[in-house]
N, C-alpha and C positions, 0 to 999 in steps of 0.2 A: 553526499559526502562519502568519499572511499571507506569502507572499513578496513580497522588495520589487520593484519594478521593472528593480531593476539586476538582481536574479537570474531575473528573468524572460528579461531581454535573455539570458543566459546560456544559457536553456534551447537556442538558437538557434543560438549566435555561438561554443560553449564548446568543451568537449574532442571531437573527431571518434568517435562510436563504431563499434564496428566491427559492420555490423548482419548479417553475415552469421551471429553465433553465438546464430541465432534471434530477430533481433529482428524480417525481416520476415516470419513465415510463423506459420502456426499453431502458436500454443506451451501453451494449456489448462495445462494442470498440472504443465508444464515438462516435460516428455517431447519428443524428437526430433519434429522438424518432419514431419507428417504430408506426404505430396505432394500438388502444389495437384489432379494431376487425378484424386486418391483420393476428392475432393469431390464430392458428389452434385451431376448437373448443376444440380437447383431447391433448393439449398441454401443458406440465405439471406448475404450476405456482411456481414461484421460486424467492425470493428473499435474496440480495445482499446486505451487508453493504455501501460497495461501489464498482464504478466500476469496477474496478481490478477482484474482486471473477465473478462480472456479465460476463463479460468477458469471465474469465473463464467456467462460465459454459454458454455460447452461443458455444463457443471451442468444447465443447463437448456433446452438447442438441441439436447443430443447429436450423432446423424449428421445430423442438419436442419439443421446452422447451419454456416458454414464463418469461423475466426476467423482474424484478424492480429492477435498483439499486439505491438504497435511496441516497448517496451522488456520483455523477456524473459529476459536474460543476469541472474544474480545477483551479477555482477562487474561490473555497469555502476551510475554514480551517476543514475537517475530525473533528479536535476536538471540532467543535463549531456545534451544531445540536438541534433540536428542533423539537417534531415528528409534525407530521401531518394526518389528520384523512386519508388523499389517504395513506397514507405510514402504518396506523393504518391497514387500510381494507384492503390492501393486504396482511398482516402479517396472519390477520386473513382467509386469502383463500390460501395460499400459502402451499404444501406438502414438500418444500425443503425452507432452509433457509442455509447462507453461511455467515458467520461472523470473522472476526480476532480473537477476543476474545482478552485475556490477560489482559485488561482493556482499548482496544484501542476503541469500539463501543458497551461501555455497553449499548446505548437506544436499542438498539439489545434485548436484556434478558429484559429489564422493557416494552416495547411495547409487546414480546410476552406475557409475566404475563397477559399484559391486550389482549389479541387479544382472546381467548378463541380457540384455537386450539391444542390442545391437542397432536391430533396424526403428530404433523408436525417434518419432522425429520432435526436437527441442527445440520451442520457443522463448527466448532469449529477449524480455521486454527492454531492456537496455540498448539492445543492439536494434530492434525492433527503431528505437527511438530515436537513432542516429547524431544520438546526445554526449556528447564528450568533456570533458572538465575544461576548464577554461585554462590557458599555458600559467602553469604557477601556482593553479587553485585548486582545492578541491570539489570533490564531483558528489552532486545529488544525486542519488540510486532512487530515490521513492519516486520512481516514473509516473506509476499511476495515481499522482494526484496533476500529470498533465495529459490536460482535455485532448491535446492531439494525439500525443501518444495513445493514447486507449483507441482513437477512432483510425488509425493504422494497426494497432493490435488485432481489433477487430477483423481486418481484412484479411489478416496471416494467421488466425484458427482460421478464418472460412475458408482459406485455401487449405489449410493443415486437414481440416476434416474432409472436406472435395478431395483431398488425394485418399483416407481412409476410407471415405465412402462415398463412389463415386456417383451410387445412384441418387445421392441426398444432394449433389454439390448444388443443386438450383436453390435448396430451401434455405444451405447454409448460406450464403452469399447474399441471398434475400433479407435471411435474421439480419445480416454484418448493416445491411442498408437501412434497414429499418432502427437499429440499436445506434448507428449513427446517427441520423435524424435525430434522434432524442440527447444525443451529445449537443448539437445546438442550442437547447435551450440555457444549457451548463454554460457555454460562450456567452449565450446571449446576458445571461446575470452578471458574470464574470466584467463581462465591457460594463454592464450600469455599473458596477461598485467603481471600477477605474473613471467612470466618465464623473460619480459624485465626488470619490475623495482617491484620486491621483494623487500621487504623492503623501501620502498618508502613512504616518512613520508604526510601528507596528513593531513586538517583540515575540520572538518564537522562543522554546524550548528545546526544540529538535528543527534540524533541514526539514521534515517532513512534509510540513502543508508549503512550502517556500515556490511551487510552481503555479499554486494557485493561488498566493497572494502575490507572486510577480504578475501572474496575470492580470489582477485585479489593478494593477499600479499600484502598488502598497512598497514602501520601501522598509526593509529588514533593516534596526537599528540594535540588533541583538549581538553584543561583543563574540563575534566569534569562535574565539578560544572557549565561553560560557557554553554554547550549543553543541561544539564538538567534542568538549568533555563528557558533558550526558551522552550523547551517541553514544563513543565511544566505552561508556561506563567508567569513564575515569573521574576521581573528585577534583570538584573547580577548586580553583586556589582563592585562598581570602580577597586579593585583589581582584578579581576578575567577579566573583561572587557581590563584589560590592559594587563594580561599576555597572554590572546588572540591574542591580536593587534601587540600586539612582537613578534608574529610567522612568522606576513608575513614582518611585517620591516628589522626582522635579516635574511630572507630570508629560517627559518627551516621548511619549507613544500613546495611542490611543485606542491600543487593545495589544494583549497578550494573546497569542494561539500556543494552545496547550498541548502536548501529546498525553494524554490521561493513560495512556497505555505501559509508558515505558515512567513510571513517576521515583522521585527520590527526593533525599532531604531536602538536596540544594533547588531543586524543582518546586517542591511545594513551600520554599518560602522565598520562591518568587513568587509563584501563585498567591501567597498571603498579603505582598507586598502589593500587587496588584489590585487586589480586594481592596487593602486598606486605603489606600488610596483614588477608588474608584475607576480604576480602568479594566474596561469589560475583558471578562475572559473567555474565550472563544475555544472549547477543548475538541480535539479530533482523535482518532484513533489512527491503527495502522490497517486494521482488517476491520470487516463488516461489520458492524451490528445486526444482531439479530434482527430480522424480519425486516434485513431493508437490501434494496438491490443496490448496481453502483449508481445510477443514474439520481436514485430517490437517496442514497449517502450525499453523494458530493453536492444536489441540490439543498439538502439540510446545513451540511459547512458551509455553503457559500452565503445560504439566507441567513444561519449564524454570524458570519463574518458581518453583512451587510447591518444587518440589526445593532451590531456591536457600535460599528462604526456613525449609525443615522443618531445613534445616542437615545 
């Protein structure tokens, strides 16, 4: 879903976060910040919107690459951010940059303006993804909870670093292939959850997880206007709040998918509604969890999902 411009303004102007618990230093898979001079001196510097892309390109740079990913903490909201002169100065030394785009981490594009780096080359997972809103609708920006997207992502670091570092491009293009393979297995869950319960009605919180339960064949019965309000941080209207709530009462879904990350009133008493009524709640985040890569994330949502669903 687009963000609007007032939540753009937000990414900027919003909550202060506190970036010392890993948002400026290398975060790959959520693991403790590796020390900056642990980093190989010709190793290429690269930064991440958040940790998801970091990740990914640890995936595929290993000791070669040395990462920043600016939002990192599992307890921070992605849409609320506020730059900082360490996350300034790295933009400004950095030869690879990796971003969602779509309007999901414009300080991305207004920090480089200011970073004066010129030749640094930007990866744009949106456009990566060749995904566009449909005539009339709005547009899902959380690319990377789609399995293909990331396994094209993949291919554009391993060329982005092949051009930084020419003498590595076998290795990097190598990791791309190998880190692909292991997306397979994410398909391969993805098709059983669609092959047991296709068409299997489901309510979300957020657009977020909505490309990996389109995958699964899982149909979104979440009143729209309900979902786009939380995105967008706006309060749902009584109405809309209500014909939410009437999903899990009358029992028309058979799991909630959570965004635990970005949470609010009207959220968590869907989330109570759900409870109370017995429909599993399946929660996800927007960035990594500590001590888990993308591959060992999205396999935990999807066996959550499936678990939800087998009852």
């Amino acid at each position: 879903m687009q963000v609007s411009s007032a939540r753009g303004a937000v990414l900027l102007i919003g909550v202060t976060l506190v970036l010392s618990c890993g948002c400026g230093g290398s975060s790959g898979a959520g693991s403790p910040e590796k020390p900056r001079s642990a980093a190989a001196a010709d190793a290429v510097p690269v930064v991440a919107s958040t940790n998801v892309y970091g990740d990914l390109v640890e995936q595929i740079g290993g000791d070669k690459v040395d990462v920043v990913s600016i939002i990192s903490d599992p307890a921070q909201d992605p849409h609320s951010y506020e730059a900082s002169t360490q996350n300034q100065l790295s933009l400004s030394k950095a030869k690879l940059v990796v971003a969602n785009g779509g309007g999901y981490d414009d300080f991305i594009g207004r920090m480089l303006r200011s970073a004066d780096n010129p030749s640094v080359d930007v990866i744009d997972a949106v456009q990566v993804s060749g995904k566009a809103p449909a005539e009339g609708g709005e547009f899902n920006e959380h690319v990377w909870y789609d399995v293909p997207t990331v396994g094209k992502l993949a291919d554009r670091i391993a060329d982005a670093l092949a051009k930084a570092a020419p003498a590595d491009a076998d290795v990097f293009r190598q990791n791309a292939k190998t880190f692909k393979e292991e997306l397979t297995s994410l398909q391969t869950k993805e098709a059983q959850v669609k092959e047991d319960h296709e068409g299997a009605a489901v309510a979300v919180t957020e657009p977020v997880p909505l490309y990996l339960t389109e995958a699964s064949g899982l149909r979104n019965h979440t009143p729209e206007d309900f979902s786009e309000a939380v995105e967008e941080g706006d309060d749902v209207s009584p109405s809309v709040l209500r014909q939410t709530l009437e999903l899990f009462a009358d029992r028309r879904v058979e799991a909630l998918v959570y965004n635990e990350q970005t949470s609010s009133p009207q959220t968590e008493k869907v989330k109570e509604a759900a409870e109370d009524n017995g429909v599993p709640v399946v929660p996800v985040t927007e960035t990594l969890p500590r001590g888990e890569d993308y591959v060992s994330w999205m396999t935990a949502n999807v066996d959550a999902l499936k678990s939800a669903l087998d009852g």
